[in-house]
C-alpha positions in Angstrom: -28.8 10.9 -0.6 -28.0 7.1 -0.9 -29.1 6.8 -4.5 -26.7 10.0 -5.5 -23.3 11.0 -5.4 -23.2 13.6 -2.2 -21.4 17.2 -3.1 -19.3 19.3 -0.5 -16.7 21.3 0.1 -13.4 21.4 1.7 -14.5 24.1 5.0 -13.1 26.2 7.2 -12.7 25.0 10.8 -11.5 28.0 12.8 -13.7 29.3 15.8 -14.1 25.6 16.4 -14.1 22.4 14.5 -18.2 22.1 15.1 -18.2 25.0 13.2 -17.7 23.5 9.8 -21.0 22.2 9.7 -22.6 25.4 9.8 -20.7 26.9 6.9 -21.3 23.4 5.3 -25.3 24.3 5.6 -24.8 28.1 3.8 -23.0 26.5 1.1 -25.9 23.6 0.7 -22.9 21.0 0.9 -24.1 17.4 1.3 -20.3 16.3 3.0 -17.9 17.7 4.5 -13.9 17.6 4.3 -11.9 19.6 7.2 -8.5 19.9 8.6 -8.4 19.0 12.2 -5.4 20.7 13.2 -3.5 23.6 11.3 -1.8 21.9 8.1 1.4 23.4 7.9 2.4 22.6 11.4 3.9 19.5 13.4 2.2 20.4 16.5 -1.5 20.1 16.9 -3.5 21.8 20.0 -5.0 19.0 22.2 -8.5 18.1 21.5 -10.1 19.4 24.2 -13.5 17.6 25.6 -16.1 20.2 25.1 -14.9 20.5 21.5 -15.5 17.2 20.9 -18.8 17.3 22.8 -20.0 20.0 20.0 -18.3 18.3 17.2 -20.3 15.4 17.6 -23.8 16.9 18.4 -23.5 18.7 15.5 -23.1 15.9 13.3 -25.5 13.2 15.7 -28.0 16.5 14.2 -27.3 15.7 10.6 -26.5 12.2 10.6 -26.6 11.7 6.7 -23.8 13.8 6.0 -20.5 12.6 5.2 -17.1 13.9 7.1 -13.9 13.5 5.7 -10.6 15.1 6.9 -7.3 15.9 4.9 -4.2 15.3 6.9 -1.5 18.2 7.0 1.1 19.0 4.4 4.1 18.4 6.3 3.8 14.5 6.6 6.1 12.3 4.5 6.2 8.6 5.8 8.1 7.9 2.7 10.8 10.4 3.4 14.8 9.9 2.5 15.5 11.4 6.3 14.6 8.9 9.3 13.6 11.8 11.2 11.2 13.7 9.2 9.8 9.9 8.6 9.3 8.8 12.2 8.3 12.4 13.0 5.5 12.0 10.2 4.4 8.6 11.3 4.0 9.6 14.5 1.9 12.6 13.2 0.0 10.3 11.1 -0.7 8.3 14.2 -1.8 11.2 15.8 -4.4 12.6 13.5 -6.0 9.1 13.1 -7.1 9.3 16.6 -8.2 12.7 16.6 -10.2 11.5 13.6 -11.5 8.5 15.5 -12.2 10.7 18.6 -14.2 13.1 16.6 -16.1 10.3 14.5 -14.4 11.0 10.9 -15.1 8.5 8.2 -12.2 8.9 6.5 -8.6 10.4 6.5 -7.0 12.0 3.4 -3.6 10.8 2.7 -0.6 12.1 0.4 1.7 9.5 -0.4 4.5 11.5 -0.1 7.8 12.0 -1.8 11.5 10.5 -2.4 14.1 11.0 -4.1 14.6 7.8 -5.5 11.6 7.5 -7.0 8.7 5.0 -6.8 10.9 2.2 -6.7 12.6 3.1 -3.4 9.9 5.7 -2.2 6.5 3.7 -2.8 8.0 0.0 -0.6 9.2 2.6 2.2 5.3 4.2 2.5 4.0 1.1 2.7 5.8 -0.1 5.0 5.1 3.2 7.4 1.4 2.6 6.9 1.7 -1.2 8.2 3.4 0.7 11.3 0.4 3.6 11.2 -2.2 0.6 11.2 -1.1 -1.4 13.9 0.0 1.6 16.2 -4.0 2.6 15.7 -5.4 -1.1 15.4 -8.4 0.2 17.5 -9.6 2.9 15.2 -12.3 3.0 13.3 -11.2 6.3 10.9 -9.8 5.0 7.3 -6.5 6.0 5.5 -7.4 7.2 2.4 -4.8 6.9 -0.1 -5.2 10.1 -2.4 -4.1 10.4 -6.0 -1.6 12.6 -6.9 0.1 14.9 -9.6 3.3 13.9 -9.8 5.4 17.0 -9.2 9.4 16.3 -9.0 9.8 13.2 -6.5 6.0 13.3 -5.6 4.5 9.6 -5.6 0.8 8.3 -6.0 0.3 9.6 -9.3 0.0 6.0 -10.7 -2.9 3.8 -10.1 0.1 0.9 -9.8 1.4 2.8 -6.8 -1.6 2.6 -4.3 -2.0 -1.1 -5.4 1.5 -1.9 -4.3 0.5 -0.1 -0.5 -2.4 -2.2 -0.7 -0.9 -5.5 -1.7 1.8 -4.6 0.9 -0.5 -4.3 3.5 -2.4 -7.3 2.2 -5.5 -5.6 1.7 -6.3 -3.9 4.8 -9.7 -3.0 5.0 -9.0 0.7 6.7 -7.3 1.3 3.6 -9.0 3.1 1.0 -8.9 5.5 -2.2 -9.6 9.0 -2.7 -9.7 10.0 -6.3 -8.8 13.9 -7.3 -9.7 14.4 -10.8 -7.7 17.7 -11.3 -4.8 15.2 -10.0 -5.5 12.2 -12.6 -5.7 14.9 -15.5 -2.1 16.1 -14.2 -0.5 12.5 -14.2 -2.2 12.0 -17.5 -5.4 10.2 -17.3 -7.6 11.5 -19.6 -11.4 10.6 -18.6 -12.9 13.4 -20.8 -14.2 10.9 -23.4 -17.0 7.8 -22.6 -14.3 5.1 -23.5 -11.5 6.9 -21.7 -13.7 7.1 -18.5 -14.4 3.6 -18.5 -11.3 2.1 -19.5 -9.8 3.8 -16.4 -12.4 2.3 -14.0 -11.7 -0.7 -15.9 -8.1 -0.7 -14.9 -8.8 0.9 -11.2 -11.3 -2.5 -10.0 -8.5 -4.7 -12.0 -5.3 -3.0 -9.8 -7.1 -1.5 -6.7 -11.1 -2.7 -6.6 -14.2 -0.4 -6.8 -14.8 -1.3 -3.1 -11.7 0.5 -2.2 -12.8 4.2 -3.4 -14.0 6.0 -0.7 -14.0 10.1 -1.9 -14.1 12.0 -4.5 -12.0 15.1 -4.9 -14.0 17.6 -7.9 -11.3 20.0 -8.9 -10.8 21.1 -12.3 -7.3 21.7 -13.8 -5.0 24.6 -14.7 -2.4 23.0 -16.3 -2.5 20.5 -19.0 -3.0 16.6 -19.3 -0.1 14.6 -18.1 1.6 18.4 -16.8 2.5 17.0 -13.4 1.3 20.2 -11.9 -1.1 20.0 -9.2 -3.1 23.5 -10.0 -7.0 23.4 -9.2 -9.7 25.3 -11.4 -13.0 26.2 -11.0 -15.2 23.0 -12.2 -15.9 23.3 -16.1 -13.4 26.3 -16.6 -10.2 24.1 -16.7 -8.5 21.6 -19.3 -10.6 18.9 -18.4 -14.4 20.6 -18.9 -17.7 19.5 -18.1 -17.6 15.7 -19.7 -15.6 14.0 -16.6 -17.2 15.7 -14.0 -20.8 14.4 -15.3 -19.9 11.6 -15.9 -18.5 10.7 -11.8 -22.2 12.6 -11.0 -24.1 10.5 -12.9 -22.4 7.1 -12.0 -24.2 5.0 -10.0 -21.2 3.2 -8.9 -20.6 6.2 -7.0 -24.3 6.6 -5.3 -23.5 7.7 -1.7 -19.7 8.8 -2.0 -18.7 11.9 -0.9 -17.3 14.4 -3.2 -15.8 17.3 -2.0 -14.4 20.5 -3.9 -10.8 22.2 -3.4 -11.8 24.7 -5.8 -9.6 28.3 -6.0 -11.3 31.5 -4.2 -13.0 30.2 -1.8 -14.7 32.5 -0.2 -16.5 34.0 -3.3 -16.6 30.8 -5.8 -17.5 28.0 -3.8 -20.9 28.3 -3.6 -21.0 28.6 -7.5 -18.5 25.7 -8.2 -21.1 23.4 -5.8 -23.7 24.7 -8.2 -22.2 23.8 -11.2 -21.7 20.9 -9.8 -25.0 20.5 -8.7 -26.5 21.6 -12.2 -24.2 18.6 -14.1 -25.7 16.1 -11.3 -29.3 17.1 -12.3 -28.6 17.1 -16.2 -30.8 14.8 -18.4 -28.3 14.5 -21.3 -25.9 11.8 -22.0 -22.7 13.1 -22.2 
């Protein structure tokens, strides 16, 4: 899988966290993304040691696919209120060592929100991740910086924004990128034609660097470009279409990356969105 792009999907980890990589396997997904803990809630059970026992022999068994997580919903460590801020770093802190306990490559990071906008917001994130970093100096799990939509005080929807975390941090090499195209269509990169495509990369390796992209998120989009709406499609049935998606797949920038789906339904549609996927991967045409 080194000299391809690897295709997955965001699974299901009840019954047991091991338990993702057997759903993984029915849906023919190459990596893996997961939530470790339930999303929408501050308190996490403890990771107990015979979960973690499974967890891991069921990866040692499949040792070239890629694991990601997603942190939960409710962190903010650019929050206006102190609280909800050290709450979430501390929650932030937390999840990086489950990751690191368990093995994850990567965690999947929102930059949050404020109401004062980049300016204010973006400076105070930053400076909660410098916090997150040295509070979990011995882990070996990265923070990956996700792009985002944009809605109402939301922040990471410009490329200028995870630059300024970087730059802030002074390059850290846990931090990293994960790119969501349905995301980048939302905040109004358009990378449905050749030039388009590249002129973005060009400007991601000028602000950010290539080396710093980590994950791919493949979601198609409901709403239209530069809609600052964060509503996922099914691949190839949303605004942005086939083009941008074959042209990540067929990258070889990208060889090895995982690239996990978000797609809607699930339960009946993942399989086929992978496939699609799958399909554009293994078409001969230049797009």
């Amino acid at each position: 899988m080194a000299g391809k792009i690897k295709l997955g999907a965001h699974v299901s980890a009840a019954g047991g966290l091991y338990r993702i990589f057997e759903r993984g396997e029915e849906l023919g997904c190459e990596c893996l993304q997961l939530f470790t803990r339930p999303p929408s809630r501050w308190n996490a059970p403890q990771l107990k040691p015979d979960q973690v026992e499974l967890f891991l022999r069921a990866r040692a068994a499949r040792p070239r696919q890629s694991v990601i997580a997603h942190d939960i919903y409710l962190n903010n460590p650019a929050a206006e209120n102190a609280e909800i801020r050290e709450r979430s770093i501390d929650t932030l802190v937390e999840e990086l060592e489950r990751c690191h306990t368990l093995g994850i490559d990567g965690l999947v990071c929102h930059i949050g929100s404020h109401p004062g906008g980049p300016e204010v917001g973006v400076p105070r994130y930053a400076e909660a991740i410098r916090t997150v970093l040295e509070r979990t100096a011995h882990s070996s799990t990265s923070i990956l910086l996700e792009t985002c939509a944009g809605q109402g005080a939301c922040l990471g929807h410009r490329l200028e924004h995870l630059a300024e975390i970087m730059e802030f941090n002074e390059g850290h090499p846990r931090l990293g990128v994960c790119v969501d195209t349905c995301h980048l269509f939302a905040a109004g990169y358009d990378l449905r034609k050749r030039e388009q495509y590249e002129e973005f990369w060009r400007e991601f390796d000028s602000l950010i660097g290539l080396e710093r992209l980590k994950a791919f998120h493949l979601n198609d989009s409901k709403k239209p470009l530069s809609s600052r709406v964060d509503r996922h499609d099914h691949i190839g049935l949303g605004e942005i279409g086939e083009s941008t998606f074959t042209f990540i797949l067929k990258d070889p920038r990208f060889a090895g990356l995982p690239a996990v789906i978000e797609t809607p339904e699930y339960e009946t549609m993942a399989r086929t969105n992978l496939e699609r996927l799958k399909a554009l991967r293994r078409r001969r045409v230049r797009v």
